[in-house]
Backbone bond lengths (Angstrom), bond angles and torsions (degrees), N, CA, C in turn:
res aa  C-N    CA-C-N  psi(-1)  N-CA   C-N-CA  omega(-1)  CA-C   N-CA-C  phi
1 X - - - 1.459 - - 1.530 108.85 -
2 X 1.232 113.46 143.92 1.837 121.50 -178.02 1.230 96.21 -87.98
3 X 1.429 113.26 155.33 1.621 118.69 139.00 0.836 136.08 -23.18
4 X 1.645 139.99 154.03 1.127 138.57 167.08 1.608 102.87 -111.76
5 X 1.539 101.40 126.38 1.473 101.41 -160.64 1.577 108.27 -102.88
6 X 1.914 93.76 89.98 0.785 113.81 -121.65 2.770 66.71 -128.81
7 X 1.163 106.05 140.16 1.823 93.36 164.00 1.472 101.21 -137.78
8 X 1.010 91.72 132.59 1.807 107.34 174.19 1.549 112.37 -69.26
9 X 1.722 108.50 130.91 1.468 93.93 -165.04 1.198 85.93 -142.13
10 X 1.447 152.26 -16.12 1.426 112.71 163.30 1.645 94.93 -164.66
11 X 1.469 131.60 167.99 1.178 148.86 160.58 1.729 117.76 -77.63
12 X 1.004 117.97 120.29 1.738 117.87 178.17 1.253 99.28 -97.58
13 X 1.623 124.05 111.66 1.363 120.18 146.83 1.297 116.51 -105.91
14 X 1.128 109.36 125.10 1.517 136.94 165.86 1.741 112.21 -53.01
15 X 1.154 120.30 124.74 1.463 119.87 170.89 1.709 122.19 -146.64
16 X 0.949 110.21 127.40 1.756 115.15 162.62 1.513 107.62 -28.22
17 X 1.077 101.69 -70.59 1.748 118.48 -168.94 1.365 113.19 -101.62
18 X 1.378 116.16 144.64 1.634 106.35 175.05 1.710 105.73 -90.08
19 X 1.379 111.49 -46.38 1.379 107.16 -157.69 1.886 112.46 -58.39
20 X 1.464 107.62 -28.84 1.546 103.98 175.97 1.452 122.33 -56.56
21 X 1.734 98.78 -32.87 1.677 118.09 -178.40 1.249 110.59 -67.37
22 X 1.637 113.23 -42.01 1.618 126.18 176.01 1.324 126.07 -30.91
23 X 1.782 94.46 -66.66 1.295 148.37 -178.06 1.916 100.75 -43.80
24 X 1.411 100.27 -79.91 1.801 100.97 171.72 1.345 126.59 -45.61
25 X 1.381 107.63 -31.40 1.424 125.78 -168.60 1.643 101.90 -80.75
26 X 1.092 92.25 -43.83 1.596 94.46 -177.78 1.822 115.62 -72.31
27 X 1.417 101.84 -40.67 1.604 110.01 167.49 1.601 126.81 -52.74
28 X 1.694 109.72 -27.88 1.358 103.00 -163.29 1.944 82.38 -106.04
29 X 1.251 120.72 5.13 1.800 108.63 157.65 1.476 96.20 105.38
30 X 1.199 124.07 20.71 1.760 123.64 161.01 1.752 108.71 -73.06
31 X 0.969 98.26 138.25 1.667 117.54 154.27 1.506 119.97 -68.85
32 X 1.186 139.72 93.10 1.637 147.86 171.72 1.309 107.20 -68.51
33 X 1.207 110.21 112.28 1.480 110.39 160.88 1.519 129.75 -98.14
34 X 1.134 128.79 -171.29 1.778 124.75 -160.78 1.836 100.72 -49.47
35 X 0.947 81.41 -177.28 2.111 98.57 172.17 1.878 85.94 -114.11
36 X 1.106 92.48 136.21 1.720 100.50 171.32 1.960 97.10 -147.69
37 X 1.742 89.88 134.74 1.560 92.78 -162.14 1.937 82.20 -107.31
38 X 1.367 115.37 117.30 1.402 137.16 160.93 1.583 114.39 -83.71
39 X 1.842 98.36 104.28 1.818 94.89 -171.10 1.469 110.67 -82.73
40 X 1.835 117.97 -9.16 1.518 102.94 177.34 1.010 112.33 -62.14
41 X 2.118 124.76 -34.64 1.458 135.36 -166.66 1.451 107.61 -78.68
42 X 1.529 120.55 -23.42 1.281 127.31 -165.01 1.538 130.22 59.73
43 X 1.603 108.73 29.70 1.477 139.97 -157.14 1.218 99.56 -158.03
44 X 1.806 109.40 154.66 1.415 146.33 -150.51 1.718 98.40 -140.90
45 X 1.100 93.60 109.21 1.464 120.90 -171.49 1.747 120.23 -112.48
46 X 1.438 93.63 136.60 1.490 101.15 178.96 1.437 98.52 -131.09
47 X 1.462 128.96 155.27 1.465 146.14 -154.68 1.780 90.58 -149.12
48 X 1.503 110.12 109.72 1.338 131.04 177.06 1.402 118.14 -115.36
49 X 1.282 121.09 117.87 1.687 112.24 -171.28 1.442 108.81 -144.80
50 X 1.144 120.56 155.79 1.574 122.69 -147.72 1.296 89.42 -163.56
51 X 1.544 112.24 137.36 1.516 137.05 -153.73 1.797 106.06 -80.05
52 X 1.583 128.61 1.13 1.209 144.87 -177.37 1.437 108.99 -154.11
53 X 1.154 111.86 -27.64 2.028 92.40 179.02 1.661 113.94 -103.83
54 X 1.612 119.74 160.34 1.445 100.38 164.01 1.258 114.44 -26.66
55 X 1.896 106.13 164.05 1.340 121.71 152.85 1.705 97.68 -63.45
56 X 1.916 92.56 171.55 2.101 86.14 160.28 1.360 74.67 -143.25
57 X 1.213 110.45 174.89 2.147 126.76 179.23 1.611 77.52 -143.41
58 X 1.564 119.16 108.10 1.270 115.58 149.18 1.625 121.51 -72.32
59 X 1.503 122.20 146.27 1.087 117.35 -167.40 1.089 120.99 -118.40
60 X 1.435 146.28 96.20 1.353 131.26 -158.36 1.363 112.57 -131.33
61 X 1.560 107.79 117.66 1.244 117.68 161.10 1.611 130.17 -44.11
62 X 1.331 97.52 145.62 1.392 117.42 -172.23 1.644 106.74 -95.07
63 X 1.816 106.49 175.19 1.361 112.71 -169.97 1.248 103.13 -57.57
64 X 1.736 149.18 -38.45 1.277 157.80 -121.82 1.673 92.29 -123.52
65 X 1.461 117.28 141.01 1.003 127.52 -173.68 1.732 100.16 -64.06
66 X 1.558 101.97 139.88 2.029 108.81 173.42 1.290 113.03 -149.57
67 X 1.213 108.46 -158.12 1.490 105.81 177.65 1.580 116.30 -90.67
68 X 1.041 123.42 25.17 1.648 122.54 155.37 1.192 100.53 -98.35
69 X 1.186 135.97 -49.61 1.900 118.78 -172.71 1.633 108.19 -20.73
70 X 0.678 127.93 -60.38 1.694 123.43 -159.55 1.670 105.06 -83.02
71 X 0.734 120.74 -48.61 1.587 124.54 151.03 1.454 107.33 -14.71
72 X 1.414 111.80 -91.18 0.979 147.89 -134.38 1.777 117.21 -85.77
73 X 2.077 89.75 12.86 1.893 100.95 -151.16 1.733 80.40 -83.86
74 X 1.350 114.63 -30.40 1.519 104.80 -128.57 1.993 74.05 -101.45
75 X 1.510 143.00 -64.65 1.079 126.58 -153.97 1.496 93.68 -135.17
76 X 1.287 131.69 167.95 1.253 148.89 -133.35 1.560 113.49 -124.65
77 X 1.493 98.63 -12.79 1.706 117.41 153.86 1.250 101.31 -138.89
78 X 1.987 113.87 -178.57 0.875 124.42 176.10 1.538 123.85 166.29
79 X 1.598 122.55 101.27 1.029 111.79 -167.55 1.428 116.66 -62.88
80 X 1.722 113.83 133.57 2.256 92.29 -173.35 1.295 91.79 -138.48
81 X 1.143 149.30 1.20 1.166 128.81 169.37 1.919 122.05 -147.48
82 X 1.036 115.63 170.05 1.606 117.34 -170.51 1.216 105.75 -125.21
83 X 1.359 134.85 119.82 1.481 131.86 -171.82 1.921 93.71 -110.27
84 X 1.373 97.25 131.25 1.485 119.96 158.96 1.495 122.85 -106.36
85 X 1.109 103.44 131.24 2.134 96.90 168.51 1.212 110.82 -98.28
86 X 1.270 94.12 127.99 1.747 109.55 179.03 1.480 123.05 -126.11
87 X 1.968 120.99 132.60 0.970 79.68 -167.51 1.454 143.19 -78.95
88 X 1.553 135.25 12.40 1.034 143.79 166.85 1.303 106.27 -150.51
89 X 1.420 121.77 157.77 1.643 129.91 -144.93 1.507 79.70 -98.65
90 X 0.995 120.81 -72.89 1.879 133.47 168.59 1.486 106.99 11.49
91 X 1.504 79.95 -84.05 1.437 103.78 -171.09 1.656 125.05 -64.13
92 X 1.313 112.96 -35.50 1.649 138.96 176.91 2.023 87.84 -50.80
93 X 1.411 107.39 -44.21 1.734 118.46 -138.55 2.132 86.51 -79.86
94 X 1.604 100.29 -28.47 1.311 101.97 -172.38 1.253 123.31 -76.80
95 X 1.536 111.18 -34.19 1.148 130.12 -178.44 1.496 101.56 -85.36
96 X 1.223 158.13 -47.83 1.494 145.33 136.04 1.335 99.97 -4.95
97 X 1.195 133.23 -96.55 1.422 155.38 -159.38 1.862 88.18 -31.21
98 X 1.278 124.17 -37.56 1.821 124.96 -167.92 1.620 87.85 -76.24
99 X 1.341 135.35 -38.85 1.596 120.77 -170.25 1.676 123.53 -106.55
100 X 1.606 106.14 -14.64 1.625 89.37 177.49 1.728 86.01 -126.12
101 X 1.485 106.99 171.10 1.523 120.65 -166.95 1.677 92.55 -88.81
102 X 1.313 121.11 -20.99 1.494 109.11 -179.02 1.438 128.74 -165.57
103 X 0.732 143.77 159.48 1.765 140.37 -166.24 1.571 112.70 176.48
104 X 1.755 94.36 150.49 1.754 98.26 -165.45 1.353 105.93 -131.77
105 X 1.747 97.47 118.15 1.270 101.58 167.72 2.031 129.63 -47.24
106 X 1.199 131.51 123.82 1.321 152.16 -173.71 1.821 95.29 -80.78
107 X 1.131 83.77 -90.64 1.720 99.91 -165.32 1.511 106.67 -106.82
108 X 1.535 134.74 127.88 1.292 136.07 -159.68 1.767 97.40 -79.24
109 X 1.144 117.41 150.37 1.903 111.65 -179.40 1.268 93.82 -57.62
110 X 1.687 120.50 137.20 1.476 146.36 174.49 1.788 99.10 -149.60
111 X 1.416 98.22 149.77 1.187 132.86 165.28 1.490 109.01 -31.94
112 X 1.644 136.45 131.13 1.181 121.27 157.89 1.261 108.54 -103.80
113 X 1.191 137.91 162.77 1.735 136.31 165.09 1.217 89.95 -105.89
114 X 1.575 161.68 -23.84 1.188 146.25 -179.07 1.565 102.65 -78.00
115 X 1.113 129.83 -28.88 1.137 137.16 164.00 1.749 126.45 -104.42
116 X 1.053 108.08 74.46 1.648 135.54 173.73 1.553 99.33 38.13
117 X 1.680 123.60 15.80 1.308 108.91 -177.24 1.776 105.85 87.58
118 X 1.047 117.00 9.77 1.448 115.61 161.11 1.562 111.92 -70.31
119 X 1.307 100.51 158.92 1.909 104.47 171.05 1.539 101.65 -70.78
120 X 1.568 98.90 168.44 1.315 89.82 158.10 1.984 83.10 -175.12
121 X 0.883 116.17 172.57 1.821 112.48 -144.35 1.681 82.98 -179.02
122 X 1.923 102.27 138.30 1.768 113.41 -163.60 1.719 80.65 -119.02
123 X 1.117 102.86 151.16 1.744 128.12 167.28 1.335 107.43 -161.46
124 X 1.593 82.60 141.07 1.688 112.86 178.75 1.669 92.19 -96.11
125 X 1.856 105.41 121.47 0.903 136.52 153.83 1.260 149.75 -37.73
126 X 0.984 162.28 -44.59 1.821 150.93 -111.82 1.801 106.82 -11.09
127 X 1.294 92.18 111.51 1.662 98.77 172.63 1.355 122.80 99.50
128 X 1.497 95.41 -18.09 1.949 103.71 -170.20 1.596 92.56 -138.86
129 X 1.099 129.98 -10.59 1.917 120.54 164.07 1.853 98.69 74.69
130 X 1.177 117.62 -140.23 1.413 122.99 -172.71 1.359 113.88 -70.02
131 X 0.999 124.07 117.71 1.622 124.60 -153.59 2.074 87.64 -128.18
132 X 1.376 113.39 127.91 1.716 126.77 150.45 1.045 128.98 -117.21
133 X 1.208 116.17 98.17 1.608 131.39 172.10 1.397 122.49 -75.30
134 X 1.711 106.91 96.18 1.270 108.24 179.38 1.484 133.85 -86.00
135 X 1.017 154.55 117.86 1.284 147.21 -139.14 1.518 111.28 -99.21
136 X 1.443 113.82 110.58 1.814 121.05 -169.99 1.039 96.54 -33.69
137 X 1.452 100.86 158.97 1.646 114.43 162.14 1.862 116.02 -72.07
């Protein structure tokens, strides 16, 4: 079996609070960039990147119920998902379909504004858990 040509592009941690997330992020020598609030995701996003470690996109829910509530019942961070860039979501979704017997779409591919307006679409895995496939520029 080949690869799935498939590039790892950032870590999603989920958090209650941004500034504690900031705070670590900023201690271990990441670069923080703006807070940008994405209303398709219904979440307020920060994109942290550091010249040797993953990226991380902290993810923080807003006043209005989203998809961190349930996440977010039991601890107050939480790493939950692994974003790959691929070059088309389509195609990424077909070639999956050749190695595990099954997987469930989360979030249908939508627009990111943290990401220049590329798609990007969440699936539950076998083997890899919350999986985001972002689609190259």
């Amino acid at each position: 079996m080949s690869s799935l040509p498939f590039k790892f592009h950032h870590l999603g941690l989920a958090a209650r609070r941004v500034n504690p997330a900031k705070c670590f992020a900023q201690a271990l020598g990441y670069q923080i960039g703006p807070e940008v609030y994405d209303p398709l995701q219904n979440v307020n996003l920060v994109m942290c990147t550091h010249v040797t470690m993953p990226a991380m996109e902290l993810v923080i829910p807003t006043d209005q119920p989203g998809p961190l509530n349930s996440l977010l019942r039991q601890s107050t961070e939480l790493v939950y998902h692994l974003c790959y860039e691929v070059p088309g979501i389509e195609a990424a979704l077909d070639l999956i379909r050749g190695t595990v017997a099954s997987f469930r779409c989360v979030a249908e591919p939508r627009p990111a504004i943290l990401f220049e307006h590329r798609r990007v679409g969440f699936y539950l895995l076998p083997g890899a858990g919350l999986v985001e496939l972002l689609e190259a520029s």
